[in-house]
C-alpha positions as CSV (number, residue, x, y, z in Angstrom):
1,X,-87.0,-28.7,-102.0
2,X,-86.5,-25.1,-100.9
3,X,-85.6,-23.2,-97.8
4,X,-89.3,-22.6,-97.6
5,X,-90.0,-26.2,-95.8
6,X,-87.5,-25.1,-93.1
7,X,-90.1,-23.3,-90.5
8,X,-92.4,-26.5,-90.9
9,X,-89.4,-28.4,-90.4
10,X,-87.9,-26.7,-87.0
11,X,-91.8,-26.5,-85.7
12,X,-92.3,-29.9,-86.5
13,X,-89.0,-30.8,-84.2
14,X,-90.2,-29.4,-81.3
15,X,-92.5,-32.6,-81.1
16,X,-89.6,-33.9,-78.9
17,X,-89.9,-31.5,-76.4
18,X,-93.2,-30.8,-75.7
19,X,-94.9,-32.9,-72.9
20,X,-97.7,-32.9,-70.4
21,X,-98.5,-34.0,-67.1
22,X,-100.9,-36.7,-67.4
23,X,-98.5,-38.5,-70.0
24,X,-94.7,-40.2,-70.0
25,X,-92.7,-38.8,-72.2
26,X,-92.4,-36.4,-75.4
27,X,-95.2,-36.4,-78.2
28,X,-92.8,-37.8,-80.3
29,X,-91.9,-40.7,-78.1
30,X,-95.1,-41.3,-78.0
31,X,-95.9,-41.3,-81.7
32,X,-93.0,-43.4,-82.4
33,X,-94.2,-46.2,-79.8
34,X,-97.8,-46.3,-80.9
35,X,-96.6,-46.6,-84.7
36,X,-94.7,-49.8,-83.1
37,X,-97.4,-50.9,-81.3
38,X,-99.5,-50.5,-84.3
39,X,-96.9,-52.3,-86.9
40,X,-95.8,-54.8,-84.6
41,X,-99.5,-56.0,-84.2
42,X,-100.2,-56.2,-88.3
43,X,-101.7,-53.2,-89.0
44,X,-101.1,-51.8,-92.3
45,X,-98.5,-49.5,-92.7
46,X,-100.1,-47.1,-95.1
47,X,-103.1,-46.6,-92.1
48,X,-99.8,-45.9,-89.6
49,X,-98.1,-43.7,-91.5
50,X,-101.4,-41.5,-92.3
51,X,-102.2,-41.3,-89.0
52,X,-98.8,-41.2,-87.1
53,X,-97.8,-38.3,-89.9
54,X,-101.2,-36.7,-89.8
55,X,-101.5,-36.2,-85.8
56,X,-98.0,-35.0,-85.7
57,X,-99.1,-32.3,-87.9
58,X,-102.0,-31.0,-85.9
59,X,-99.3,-31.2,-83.1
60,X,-96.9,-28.8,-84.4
61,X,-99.8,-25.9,-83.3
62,X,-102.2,-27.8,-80.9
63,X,-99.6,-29.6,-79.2
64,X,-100.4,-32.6,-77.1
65,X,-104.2,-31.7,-77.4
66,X,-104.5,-34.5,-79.7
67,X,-108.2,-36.4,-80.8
68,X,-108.3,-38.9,-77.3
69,X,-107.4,-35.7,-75.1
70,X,-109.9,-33.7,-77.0
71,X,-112.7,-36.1,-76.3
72,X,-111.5,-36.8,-72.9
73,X,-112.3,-33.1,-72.1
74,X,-115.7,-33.5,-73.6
75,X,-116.0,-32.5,-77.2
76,X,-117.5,-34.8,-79.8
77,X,-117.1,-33.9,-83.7
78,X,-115.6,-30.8,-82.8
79,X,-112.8,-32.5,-82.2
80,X,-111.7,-33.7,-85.5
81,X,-113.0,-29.7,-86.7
82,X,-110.3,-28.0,-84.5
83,X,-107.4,-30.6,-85.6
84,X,-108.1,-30.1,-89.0
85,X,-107.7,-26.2,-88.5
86,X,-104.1,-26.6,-86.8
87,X,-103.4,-29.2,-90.0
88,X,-104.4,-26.6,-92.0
89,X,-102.6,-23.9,-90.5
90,X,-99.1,-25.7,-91.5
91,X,-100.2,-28.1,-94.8
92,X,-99.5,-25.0,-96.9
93,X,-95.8,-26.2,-97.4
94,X,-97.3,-30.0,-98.2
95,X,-97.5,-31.7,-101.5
96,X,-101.1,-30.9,-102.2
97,X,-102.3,-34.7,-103.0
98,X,-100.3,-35.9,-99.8
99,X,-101.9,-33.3,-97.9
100,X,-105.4,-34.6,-99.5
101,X,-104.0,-38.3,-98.4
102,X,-103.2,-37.4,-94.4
103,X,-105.8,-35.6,-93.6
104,X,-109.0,-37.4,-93.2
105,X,-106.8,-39.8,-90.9
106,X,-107.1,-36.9,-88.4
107,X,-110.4,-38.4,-87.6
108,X,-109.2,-42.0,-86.3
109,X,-106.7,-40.1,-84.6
110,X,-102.4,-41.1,-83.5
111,X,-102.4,-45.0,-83.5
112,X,-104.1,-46.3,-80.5
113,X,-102.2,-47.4,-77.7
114,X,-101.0,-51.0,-77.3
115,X,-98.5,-53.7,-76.5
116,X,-94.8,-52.0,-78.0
117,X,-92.0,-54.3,-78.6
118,X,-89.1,-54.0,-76.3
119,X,-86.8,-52.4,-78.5
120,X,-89.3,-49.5,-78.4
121,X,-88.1,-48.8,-74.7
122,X,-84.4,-49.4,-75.4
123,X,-84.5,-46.6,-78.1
124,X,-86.5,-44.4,-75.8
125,X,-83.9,-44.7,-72.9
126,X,-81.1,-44.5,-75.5
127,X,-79.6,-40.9,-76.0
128,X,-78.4,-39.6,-79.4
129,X,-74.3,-39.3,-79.0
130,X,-74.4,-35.7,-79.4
131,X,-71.9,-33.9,-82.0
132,X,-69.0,-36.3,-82.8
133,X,-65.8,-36.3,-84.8
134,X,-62.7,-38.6,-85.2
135,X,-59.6,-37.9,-83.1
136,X,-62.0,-35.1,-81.0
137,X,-64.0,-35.0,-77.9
138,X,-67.5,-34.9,-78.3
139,X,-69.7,-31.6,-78.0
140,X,-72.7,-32.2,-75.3
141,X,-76.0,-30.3,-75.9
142,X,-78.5,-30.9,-72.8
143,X,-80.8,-31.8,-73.2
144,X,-80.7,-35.0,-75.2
145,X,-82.8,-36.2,-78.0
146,X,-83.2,-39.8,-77.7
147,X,-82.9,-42.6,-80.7
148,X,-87.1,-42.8,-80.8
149,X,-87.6,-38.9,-80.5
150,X,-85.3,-38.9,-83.7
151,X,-86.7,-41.7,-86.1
152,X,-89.9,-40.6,-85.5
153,X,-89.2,-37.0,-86.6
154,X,-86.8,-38.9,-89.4
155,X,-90.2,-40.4,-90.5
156,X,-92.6,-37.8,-90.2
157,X,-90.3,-35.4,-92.7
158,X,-89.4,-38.0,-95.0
159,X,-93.1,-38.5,-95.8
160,X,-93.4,-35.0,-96.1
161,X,-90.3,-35.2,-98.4
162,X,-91.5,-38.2,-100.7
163,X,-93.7,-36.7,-102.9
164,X,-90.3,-34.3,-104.3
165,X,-88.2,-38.2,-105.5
166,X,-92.0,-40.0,-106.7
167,X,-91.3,-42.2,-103.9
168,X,-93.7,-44.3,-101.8
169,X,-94.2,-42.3,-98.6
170,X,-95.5,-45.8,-96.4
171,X,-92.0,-47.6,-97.7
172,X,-90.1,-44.1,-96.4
173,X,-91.7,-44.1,-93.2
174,X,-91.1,-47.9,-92.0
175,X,-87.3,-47.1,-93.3
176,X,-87.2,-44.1,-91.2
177,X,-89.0,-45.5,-88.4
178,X,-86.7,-48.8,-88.5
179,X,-83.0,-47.1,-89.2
180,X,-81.9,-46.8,-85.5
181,X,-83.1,-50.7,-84.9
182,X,-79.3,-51.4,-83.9
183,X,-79.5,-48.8,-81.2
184,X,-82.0,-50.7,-79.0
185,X,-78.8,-53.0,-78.4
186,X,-75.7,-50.7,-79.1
187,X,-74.8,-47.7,-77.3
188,X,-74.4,-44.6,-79.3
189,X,-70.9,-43.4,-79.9
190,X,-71.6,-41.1,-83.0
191,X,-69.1,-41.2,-86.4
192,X,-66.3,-41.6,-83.7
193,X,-67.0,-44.6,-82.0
194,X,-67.9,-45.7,-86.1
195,X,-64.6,-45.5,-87.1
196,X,-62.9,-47.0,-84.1
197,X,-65.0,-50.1,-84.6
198,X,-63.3,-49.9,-88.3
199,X,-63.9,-53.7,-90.5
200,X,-65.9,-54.7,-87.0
201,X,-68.5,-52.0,-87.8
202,X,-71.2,-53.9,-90.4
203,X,-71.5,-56.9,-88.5
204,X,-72.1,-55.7,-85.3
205,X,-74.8,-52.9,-86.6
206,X,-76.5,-56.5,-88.6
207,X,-75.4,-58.5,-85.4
208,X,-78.0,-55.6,-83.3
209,X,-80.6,-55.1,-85.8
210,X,-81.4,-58.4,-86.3
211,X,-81.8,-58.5,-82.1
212,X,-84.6,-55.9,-82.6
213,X,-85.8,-57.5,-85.1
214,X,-86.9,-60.7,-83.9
215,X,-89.6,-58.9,-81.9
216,X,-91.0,-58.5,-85.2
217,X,-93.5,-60.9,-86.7
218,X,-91.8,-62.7,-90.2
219,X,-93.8,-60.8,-92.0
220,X,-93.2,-57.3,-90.3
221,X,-89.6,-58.0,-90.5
222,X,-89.6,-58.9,-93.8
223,X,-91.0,-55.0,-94.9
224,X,-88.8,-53.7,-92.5
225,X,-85.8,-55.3,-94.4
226,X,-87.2,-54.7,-97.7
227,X,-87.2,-50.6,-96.6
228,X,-84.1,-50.5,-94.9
229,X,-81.9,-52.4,-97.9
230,X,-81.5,-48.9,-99.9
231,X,-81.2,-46.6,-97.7
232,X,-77.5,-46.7,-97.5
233,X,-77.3,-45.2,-100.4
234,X,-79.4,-42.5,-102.5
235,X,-80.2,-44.4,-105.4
236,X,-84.1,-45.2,-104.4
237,X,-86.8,-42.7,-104.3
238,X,-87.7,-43.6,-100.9
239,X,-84.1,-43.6,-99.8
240,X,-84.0,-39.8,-101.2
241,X,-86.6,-39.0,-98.8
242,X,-85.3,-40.8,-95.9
243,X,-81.6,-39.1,-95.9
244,X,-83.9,-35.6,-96.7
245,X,-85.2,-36.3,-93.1
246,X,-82.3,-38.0,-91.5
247,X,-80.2,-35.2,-92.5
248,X,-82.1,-32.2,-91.7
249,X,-83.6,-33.3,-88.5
250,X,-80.0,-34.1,-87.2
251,X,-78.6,-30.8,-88.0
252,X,-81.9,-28.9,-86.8
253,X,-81.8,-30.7,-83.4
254,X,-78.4,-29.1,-83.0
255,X,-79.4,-25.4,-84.5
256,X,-82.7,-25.4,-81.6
257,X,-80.0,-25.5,-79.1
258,X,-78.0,-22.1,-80.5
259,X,-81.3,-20.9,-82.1
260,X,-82.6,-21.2,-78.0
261,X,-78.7,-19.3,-76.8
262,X,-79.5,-16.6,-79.1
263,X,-82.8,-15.4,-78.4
264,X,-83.0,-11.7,-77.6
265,X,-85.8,-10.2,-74.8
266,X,-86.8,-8.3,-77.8
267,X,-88.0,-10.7,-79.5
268,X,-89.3,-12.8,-76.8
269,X,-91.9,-9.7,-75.8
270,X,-91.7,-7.7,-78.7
271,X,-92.3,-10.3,-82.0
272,X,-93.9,-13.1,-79.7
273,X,-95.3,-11.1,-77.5
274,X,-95.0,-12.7,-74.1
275,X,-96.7,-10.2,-72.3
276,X,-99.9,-10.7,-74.7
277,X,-102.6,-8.5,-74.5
278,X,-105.9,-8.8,-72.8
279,X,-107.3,-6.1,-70.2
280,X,-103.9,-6.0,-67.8
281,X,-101.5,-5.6,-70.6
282,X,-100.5,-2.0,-69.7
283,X,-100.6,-2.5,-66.2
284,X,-97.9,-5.8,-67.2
285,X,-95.8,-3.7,-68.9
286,X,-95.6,-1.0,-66.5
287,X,-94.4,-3.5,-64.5
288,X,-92.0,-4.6,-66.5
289,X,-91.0,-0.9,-67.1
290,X,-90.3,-0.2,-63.4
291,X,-88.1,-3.2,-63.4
292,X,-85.6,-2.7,-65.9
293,X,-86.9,-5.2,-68.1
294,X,-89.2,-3.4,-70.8
């Protein structure tokens, strides 16, 4: 792992802030809720996590102009051709035989829609606690990432990060997707309200996990258990690779907000060029001349 993942990373994490019209929610709310809907109803895990992993790749450049919108607006195999160029665009920092591994799942598309198990709603109205510390108020950054915006991203960069530990990607997602089960049920206080809790911490974290998990079919919860058991520590590959995505997509959620205080008009016009051009470009930035702003 190198510094070098970071830009997928960050452009990856915007997933929980893009959204359309037409559709509730974030991308990644929605990604995380049809991997539910998908596990929850017995569908393999290794088919989830390809195509849960694999869309949200072609979503870091097209968006929320995923395979269903695509086809809804008319195109037929071209489709599938123009998510596999936006996956290609950002598979350059992939492990080449993982890469290989997601991307024909771009033609089935996300997970289709279905019944989600409540807990799936809880985490999705449940807001992360923001930056907390013992004995200090907390630090607020609006707006809020919610407790399904953030496992899914968990998820999507542990796969990415499975291949550097040997470990099982499918096992590292269904951790990742599962490891905030207690929040469907318990508010979010951060490390602070952790240590307050003190000797009463374990059992009510169990006591609320086991309340999401009962949604689950035996067999569902069973894997889910069997993923989650390691992951408090770092001992197991696929552990590695979930606390490689829990940790970095916690402290990039926090760097987008002072990445977003920071930003300079220069670079807004001059390296992104918001005033793009096209035949009224210099009449644009006349305009933005005479203004004061250019």
């Amino acid at each position: 792992m190198t510094p070098a993942i970071l830009p997928l990373f960050r452009e990856l994490g915007d997933l929980k802030r893009i959204r359309s019209a037409d559709r509730p929610g974030t991308i990644a709310d929605r990604l995380f809720a049809d991997g539910w809907a998908a596990l929850a109803a017995g569908v393999p895990a290794s088919d989830v996590m390809a195509r849960t992993v694999a869309a949200a790749l072609a979503a870091a450049r097209l968006g929320d102009l995923d395979l269903a919108k695509l086809r809804a607006l008319g195109l037929g195999n071209e489709a599938v051709v123009i998510l596999e160029r936006a996956f290609d665009e950002v598979a350059a920092g992939l492990d080449p035989a993982l890469a290989a591994r997601l991307r024909p799942a771009l033609a089935a598309g996300a997970p289709d829609p279905g019944p989600v198990p409540d807990f799936v709603g809880k985490l999705t109205r449940q807001p992360r606690a923001g930056v907390t510390c013992p004995g200090r108020p907390r630090i607020m950054l609006q707006p809020p990432e919610n407790h399904a915006e953030h496992s899914l991203m968990v998820a999507v960069y542990a796969v990415i990060a499975a291949p550097w530990y040997d470990a099982d990607p499918v096992v590292a997602f269904v951790a990742s997707m599962a490891h905030h089960f207690h929040n469907a049920a318990m508010p979010d206080s951060g490390f602070s309200g952790e240590v307050l809790l003190g000797d009463a911490l374990d059992a009510v974290i169990d006591r609320a996990r086991e309340m999401a998990m009962v949604e689950l079919a035996p067999a569902v919860a069973e894997q889910v258990r069997a993923a989650l058991a390691p992951i408090g520590g770092d001992v197991a590959p696929h552990a590695r690779a979930f606390h490689v995505g829990d940790v970095l997509d916690r402290v990039l959620e926090i760097e987008q907000h002072l990445r977003a205080a920071t930003v300079t008009m220069g670079e807004v016009l001059g390296t992104y060029g918001l005033v793009h051009d096209g035949p009224v470009k210099g009449f644009h930035d006349h305009i933005l001349s005479q203004v004061g702003l250019a």
